[in-house]
DORO-566004 format. One record per residue: residue number from 1; chain; x, y, z of N, C-alpha, C in turn. Coordinates in steps of 0.1 Angstrom, whole numbers, padded with zeros to 4 digits. Atoms other than C-alpha are relative to their C-alpha. Layout:
REM DORO-566004
> NUM, A, X, Y, Z, X, Y, Z, X, Y, Z
...
REM end
This chain:
REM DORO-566004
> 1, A, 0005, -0008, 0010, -0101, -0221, 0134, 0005, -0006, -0014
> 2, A, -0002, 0009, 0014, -0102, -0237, 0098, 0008, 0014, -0011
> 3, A, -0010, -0004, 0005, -0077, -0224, 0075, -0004, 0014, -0010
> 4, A, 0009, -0012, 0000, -0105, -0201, 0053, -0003, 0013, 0010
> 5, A, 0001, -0007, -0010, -0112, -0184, 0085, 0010, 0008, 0002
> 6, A, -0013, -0006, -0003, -0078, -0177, 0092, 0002, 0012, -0010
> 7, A, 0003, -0005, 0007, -0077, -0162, 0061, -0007, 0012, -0002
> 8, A, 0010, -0012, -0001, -0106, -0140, 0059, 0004, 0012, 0008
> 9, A, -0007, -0006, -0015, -0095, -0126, 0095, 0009, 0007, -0005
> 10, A, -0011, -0005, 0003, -0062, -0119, 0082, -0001, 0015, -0009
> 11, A, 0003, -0011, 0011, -0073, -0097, 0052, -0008, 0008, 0005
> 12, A, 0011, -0013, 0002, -0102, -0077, 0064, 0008, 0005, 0014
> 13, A, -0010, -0007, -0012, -0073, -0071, 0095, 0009, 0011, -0006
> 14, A, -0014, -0011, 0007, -0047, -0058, 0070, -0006, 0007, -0008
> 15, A, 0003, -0006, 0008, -0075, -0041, 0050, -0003, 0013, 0006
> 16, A, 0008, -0010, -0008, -0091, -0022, 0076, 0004, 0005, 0015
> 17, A, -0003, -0004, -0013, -0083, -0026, 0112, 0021, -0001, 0004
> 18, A, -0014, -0005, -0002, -0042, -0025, 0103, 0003, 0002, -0011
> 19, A, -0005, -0008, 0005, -0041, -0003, 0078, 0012, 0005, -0006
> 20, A, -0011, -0004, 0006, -0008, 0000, 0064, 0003, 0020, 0000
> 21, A, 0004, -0009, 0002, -0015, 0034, 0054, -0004, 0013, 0014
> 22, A, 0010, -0006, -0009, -0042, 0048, 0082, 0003, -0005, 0011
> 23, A, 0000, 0001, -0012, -0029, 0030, 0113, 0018, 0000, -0005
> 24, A, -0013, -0002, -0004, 0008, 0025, 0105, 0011, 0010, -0006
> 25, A, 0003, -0012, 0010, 0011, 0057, 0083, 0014, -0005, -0008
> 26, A, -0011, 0001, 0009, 0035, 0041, 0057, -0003, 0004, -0012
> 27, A, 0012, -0003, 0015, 0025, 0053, 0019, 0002, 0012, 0003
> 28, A, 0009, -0015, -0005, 0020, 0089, 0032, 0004, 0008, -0014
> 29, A, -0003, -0014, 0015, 0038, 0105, -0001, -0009, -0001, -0007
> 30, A, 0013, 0005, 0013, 0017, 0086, -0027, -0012, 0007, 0008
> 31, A, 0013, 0001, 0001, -0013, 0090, -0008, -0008, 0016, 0003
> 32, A, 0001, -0009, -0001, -0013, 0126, 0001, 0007, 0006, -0015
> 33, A, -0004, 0001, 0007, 0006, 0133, -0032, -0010, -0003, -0015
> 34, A, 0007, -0002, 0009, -0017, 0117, -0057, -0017, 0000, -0002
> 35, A, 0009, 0002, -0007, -0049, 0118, -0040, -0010, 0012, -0003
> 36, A, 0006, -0014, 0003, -0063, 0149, -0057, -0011, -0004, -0006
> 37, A, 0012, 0004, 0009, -0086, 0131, -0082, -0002, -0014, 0002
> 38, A, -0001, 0013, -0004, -0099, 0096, -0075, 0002, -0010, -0013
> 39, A, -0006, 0009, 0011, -0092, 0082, -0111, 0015, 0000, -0001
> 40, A, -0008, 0002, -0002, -0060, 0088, -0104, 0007, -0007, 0013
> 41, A, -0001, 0005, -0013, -0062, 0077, -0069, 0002, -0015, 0002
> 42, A, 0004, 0010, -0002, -0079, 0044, -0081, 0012, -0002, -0007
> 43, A, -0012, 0008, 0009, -0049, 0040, -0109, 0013, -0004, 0009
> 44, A, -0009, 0002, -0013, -0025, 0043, -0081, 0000, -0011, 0010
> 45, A, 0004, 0009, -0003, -0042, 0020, -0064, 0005, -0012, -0001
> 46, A, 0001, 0017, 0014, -0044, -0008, -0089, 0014, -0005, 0000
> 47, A, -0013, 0001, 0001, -0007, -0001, -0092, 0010, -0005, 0016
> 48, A, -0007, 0001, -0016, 0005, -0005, -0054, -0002, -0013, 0005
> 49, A, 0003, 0014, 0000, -0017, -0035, -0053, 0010, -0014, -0006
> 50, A, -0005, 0007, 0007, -0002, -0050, -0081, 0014, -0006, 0005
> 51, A, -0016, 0004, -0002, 0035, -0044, -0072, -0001, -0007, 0018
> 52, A, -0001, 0004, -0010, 0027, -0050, -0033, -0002, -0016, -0003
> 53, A, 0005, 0015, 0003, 0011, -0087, -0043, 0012, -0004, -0005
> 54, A, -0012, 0010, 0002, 0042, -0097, -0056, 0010, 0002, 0002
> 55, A, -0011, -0004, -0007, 0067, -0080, -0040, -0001, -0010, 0016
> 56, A, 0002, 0007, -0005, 0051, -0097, -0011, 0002, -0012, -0002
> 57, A, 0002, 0018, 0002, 0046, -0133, -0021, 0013, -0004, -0005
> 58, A, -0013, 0004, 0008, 0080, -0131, -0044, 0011, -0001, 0014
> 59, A, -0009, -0005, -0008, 0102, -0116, -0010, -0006, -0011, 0014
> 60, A, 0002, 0014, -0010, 0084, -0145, 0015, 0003, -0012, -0007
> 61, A, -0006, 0009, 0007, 0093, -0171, -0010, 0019, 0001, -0004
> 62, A, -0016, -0004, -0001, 0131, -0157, -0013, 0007, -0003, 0014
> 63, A, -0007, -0002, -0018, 0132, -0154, 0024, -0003, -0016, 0007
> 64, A, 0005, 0015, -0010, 0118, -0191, 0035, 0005, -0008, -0013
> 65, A, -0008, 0012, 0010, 0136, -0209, 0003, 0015, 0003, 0001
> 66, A, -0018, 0000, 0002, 0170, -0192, 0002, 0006, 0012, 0011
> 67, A, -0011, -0008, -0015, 0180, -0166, 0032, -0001, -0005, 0012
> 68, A, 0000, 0000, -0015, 0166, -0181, 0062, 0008, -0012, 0003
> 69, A, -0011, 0011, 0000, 0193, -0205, 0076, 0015, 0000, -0004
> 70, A, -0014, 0001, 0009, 0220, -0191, 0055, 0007, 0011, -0002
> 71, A, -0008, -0016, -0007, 0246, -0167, 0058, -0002, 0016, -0009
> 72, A, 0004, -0010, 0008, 0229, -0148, 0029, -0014, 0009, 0004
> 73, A, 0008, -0007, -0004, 0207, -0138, 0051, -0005, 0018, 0005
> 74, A, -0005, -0016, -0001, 0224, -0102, 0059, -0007, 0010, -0011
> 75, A, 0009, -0006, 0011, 0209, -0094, 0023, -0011, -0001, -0003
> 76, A, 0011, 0000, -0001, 0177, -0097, 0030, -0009, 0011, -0005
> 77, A, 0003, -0013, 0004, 0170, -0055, 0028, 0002, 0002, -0015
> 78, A, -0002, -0003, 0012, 0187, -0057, -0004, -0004, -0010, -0012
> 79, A, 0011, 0011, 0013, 0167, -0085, -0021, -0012, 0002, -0003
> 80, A, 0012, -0005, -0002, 0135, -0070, -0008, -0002, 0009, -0016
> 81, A, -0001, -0016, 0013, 0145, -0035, -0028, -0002, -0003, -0012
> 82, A, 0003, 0004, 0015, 0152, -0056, -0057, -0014, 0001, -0006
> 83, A, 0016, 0007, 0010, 0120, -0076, -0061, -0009, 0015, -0002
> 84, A, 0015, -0014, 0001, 0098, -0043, -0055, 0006, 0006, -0006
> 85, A, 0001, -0007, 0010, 0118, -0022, -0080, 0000, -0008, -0013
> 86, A, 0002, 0007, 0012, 0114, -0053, -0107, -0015, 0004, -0001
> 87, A, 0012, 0002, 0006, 0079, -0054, -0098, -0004, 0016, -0003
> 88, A, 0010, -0014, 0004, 0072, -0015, -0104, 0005, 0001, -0016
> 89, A, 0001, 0003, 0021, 0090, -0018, -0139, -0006, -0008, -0007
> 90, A, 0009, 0008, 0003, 0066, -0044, -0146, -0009, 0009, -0005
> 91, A, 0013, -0010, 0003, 0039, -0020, -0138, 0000, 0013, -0009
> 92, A, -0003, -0016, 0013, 0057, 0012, -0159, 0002, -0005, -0009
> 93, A, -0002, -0001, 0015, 0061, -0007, -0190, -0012, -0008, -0001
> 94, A, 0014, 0001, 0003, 0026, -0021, -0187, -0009, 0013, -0005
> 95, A, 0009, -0016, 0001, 0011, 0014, -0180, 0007, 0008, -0012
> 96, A, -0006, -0010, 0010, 0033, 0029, -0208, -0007, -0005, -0012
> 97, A, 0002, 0006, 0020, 0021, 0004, -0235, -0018, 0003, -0003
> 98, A, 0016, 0004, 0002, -0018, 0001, -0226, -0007, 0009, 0007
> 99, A, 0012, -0011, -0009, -0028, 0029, -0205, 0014, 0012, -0004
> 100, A, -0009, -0012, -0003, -0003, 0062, -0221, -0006, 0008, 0010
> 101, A, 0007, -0010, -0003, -0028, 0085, -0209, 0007, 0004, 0017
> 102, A, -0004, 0001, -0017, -0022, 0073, -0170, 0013, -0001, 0006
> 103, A, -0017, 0005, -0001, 0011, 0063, -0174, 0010, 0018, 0002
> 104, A, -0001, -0017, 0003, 0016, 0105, -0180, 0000, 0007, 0011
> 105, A, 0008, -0008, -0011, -0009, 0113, -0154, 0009, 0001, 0015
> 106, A, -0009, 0005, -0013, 0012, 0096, -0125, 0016, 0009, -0001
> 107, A, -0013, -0007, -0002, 0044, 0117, -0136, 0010, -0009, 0005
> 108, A, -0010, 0011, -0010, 0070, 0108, -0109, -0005, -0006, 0011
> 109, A, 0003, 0010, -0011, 0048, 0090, -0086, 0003, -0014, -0007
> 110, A, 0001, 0014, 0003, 0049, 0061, -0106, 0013, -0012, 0005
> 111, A, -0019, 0006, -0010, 0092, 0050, -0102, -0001, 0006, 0014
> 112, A, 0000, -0006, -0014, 0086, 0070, -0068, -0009, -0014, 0007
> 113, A, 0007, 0012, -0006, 0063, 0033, -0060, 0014, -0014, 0004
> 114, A, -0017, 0006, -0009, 0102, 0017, -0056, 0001, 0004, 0013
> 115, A, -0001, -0006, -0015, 0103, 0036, -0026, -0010, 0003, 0009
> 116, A, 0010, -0003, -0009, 0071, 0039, -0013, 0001, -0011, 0012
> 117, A, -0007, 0005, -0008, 0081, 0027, 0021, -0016, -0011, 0005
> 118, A, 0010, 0009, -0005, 0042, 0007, 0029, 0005, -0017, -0009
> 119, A, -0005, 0008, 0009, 0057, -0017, -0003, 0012, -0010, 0012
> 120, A, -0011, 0008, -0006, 0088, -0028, 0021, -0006, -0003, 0010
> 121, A, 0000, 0007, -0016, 0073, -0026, 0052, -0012, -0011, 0003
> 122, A, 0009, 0015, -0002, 0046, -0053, 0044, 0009, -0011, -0002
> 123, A, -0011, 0009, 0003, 0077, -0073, 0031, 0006, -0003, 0017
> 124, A, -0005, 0002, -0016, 0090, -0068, 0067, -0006, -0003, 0013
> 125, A, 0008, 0004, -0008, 0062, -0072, 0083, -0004, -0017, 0001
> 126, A, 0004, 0017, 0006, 0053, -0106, 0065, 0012, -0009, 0010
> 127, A, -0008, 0005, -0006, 0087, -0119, 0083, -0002, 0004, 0014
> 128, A, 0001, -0009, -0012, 0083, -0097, 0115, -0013, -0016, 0006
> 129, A, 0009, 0005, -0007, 0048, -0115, 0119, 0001, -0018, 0000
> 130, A, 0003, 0013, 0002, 0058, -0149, 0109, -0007, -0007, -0001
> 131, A, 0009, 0004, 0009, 0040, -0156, 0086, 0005, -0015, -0009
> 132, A, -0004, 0014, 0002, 0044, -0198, 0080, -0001, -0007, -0013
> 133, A, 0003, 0003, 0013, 0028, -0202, 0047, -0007, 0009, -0008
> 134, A, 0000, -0008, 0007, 0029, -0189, 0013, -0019, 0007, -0006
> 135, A, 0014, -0005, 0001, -0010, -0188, 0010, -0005, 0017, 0008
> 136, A, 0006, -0012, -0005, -0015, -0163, 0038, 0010, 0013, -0006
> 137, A, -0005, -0013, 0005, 0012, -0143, 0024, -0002, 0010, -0010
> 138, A, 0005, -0007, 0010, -0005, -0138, -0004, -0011, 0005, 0002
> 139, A, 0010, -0009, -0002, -0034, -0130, 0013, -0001, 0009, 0004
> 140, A, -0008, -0016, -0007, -0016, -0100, 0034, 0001, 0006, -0012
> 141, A, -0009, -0010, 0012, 0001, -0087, 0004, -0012, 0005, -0007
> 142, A, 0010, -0002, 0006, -0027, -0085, -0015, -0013, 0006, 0008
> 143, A, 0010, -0005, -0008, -0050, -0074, 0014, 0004, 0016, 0004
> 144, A, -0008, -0011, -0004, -0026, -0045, 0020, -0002, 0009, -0010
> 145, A, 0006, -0009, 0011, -0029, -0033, -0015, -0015, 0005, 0000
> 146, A, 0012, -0005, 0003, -0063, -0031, -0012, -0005, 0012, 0012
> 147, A, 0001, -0008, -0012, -0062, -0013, 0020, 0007, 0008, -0007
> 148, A, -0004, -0012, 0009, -0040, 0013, 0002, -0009, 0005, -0005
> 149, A, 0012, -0006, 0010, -0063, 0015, -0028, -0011, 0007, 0010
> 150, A, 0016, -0005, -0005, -0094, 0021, -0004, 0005, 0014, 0013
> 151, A, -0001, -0010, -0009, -0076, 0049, 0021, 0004, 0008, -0009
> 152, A, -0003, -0010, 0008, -0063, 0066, -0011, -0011, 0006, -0009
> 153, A, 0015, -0003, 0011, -0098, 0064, -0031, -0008, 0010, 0010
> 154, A, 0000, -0010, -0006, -0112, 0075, -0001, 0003, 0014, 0002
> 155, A, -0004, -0012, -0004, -0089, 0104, 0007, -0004, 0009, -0017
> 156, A, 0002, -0008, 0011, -0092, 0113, -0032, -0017, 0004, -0001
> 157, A, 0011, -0005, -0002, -0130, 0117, -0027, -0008, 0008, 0008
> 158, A, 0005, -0013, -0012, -0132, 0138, 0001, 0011, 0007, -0005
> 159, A, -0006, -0014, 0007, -0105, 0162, -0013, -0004, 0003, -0014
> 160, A, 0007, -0007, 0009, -0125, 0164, -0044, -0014, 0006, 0002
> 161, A, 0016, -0007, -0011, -0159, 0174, -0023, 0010, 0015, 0006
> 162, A, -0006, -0015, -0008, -0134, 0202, -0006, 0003, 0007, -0009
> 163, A, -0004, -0013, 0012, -0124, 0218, -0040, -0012, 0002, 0000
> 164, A, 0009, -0009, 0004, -0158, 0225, -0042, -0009, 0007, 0007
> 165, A, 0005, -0009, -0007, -0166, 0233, -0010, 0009, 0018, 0004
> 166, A, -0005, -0016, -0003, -0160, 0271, 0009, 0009, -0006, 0012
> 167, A, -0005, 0006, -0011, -0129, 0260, 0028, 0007, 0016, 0000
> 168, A, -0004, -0015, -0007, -0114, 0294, 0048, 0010, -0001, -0008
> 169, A, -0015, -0004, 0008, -0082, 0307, 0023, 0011, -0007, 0008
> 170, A, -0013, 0004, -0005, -0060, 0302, 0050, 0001, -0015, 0004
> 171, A, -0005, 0015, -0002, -0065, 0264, 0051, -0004, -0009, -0012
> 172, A, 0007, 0003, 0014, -0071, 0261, 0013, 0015, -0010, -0002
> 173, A, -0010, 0009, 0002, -0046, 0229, 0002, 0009, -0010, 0005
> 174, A, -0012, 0010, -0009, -0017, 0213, 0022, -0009, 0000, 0013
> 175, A, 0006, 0004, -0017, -0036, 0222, 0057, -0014, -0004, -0002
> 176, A, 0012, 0009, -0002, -0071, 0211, 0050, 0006, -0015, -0005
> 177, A, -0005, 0015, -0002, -0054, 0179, 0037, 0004, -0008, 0010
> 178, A, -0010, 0004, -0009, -0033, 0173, 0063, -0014, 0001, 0013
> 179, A, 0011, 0002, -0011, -0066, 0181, 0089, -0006, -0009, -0006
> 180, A, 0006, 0013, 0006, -0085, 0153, 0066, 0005, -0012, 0002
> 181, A, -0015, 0019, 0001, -0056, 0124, 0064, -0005, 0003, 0018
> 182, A, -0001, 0005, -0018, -0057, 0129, 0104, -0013, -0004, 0004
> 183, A, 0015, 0004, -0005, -0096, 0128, 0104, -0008, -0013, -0001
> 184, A, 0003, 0011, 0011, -0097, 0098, 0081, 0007, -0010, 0009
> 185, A, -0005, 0006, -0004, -0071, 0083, 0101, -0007, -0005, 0016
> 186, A, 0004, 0004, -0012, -0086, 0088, 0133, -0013, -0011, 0002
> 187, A, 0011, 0003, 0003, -0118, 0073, 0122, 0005, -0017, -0003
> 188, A, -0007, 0012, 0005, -0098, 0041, 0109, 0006, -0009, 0016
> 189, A, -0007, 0002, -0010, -0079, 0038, 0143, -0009, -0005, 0010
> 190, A, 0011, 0008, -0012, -0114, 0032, 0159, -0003, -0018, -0005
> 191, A, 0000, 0015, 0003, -0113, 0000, 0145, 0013, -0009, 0005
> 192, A, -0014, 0003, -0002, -0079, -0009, 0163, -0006, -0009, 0012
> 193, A, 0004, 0011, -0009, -0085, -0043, 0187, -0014, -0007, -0004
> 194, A, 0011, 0005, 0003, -0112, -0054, 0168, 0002, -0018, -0002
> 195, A, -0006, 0016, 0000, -0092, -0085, 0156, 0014, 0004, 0006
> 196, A, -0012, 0004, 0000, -0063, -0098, 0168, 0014, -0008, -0007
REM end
């Protein structure tokens, strides 16, 4: 299979049928959390993308130029952390200069994207899966974020259709969400063995 191919395969795998998110439920604070309105959903998005894409590509290039082989390898967890809380101050003093409005909107999800645990565990997956070169890493990383963005846009557009539907009092909020994210997820999961 020619190197494109591989490629393609890889992303519409980590966008849709491995899910970060919807098959390996990592993300769950952000995505149940800011998922109320989808311009906030999409901003979020944009943002998880961003810092995943080079938290990814930065933490495979750290790990296959200077830990693997070498006894600095034990710091591996703690180089990851770094790169992903450089790259989300990237993203909060971007969003603070050119977007206040959203920069506001996000509150404490925004430094809470340090810790959003789908951010490390593509980092650890990327090693996990042995992944050989720095191209496809960039195509995971970046395929991942987009898989975020689209399970979060999603989820923010069916819980803005439920504020305006007649949902029964006693499952008005946290439990119709929580029955949705599972409905959304299940529905995602049917795409599981599609690729390899």
């Amino acid at each position: 299979m020619d190197t494109l191919n591989i490629l393609l395969m890889g992303f519409i795998s980590i966008v849709i049928v491995n899910n970060l998110v919807l098959t390996k439920f990592l993300g769950i604070c952000p995505y149940l959390g800011v998922s109320g309105r989808i311009d906030m959903a999409f901003g979020m998005g944009l943002a998880v993308t961003f810092v995943i894409t080079l938290s990814g590509t930065l933490t495979w290039l750290i790990d296959h130029l200077i830990l693997i082989g070498t006894p600095l390898e034990v710091t591996r967890y703690i180089c990851f952390i770094l790169v992903i809380a450089g790259a989300v101050q990237l993203v909060e003093m971007y969003l603070r200069k050119f977007f206040p409005a959203l920069y506001e909107s996000f509150g404490i999800f925004l430094p809470l994207i340090t810790t959003n645990c789908a951010i490390l565990g593509l980092c650890l997956f990327i090693n996990l899966w042995e992944i050989d070169n720095l191209l496809e890493a960039v195509v995971l990383s970046f395929g991942a974020g987009i898989g975020f963005t689209l399970a979060i846009c999603i989820m923010a557009g069916i819980r803005e259709n439920l504020n305006l539907a007649d949902v029964p009092t006693c499952l008005k909020g946290a439990p119709i969400t929580l029955i949705t994210a599972g409905i959304l997820t299940l529905a995602f999961m049917g795409f599981a063995g599609m690729i390899r």
